[in-house]
N, C-alpha and C positions, 0 to 999 in steps of 0.2 A: 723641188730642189733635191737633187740626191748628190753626198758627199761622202769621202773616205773617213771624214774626219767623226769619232764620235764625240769630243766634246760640243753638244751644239747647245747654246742655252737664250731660249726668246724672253725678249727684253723691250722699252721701249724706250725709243734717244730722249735722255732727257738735257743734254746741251751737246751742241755743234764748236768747236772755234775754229775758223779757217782761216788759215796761214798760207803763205804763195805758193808751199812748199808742201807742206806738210796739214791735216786738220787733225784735230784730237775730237774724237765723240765718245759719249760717256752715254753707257745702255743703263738704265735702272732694271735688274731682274728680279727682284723682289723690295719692299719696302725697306728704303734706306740701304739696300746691296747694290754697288754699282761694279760693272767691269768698266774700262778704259783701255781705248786701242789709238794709235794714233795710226791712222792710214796717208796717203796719199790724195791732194786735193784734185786732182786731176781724176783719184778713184771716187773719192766722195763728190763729185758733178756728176760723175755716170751714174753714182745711187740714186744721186736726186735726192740725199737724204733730208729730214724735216722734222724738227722737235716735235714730239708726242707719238711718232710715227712707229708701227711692231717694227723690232729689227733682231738681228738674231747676232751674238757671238757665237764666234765658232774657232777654235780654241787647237789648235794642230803643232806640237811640239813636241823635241825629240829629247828635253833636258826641265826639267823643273829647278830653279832652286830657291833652297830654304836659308833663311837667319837668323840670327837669335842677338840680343846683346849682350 
């Protein structure tokens, strides 16, 4: 898999929720560190994604923001 993108960080799904619309999967990349994407369920069927399964975030943005309270 080669990409433009350099954020790439492998991880393993540790929960799936699919919605008609939308699914939310939550990678654990390290112990207790999750990222959370929420894709497309029509993209997450072409993954074939599956809890325990390697998967990778990959991370392509053109604005970061921060907050504080």
């Amino acid at each position: 898999m080669k990409l433009s993108a350099r954020n790439v960080i492998k991880g393993t799904i540790k929960s799936i929720k699919k919605g008609p619309i939308s699914t939310l999967v939550t990678l654990e990349i390290a112990p207790g560190v999750e990222v959370v994407s929420v894709i497309t369920s029509e993209g997450a069927g072409s993954l074939k994604l599956k809890k325990g399964q390697a998967a990778y975030a990959i991370i392509k943005a053109s604005n970061v923001m921060v907050g504080v309270d």
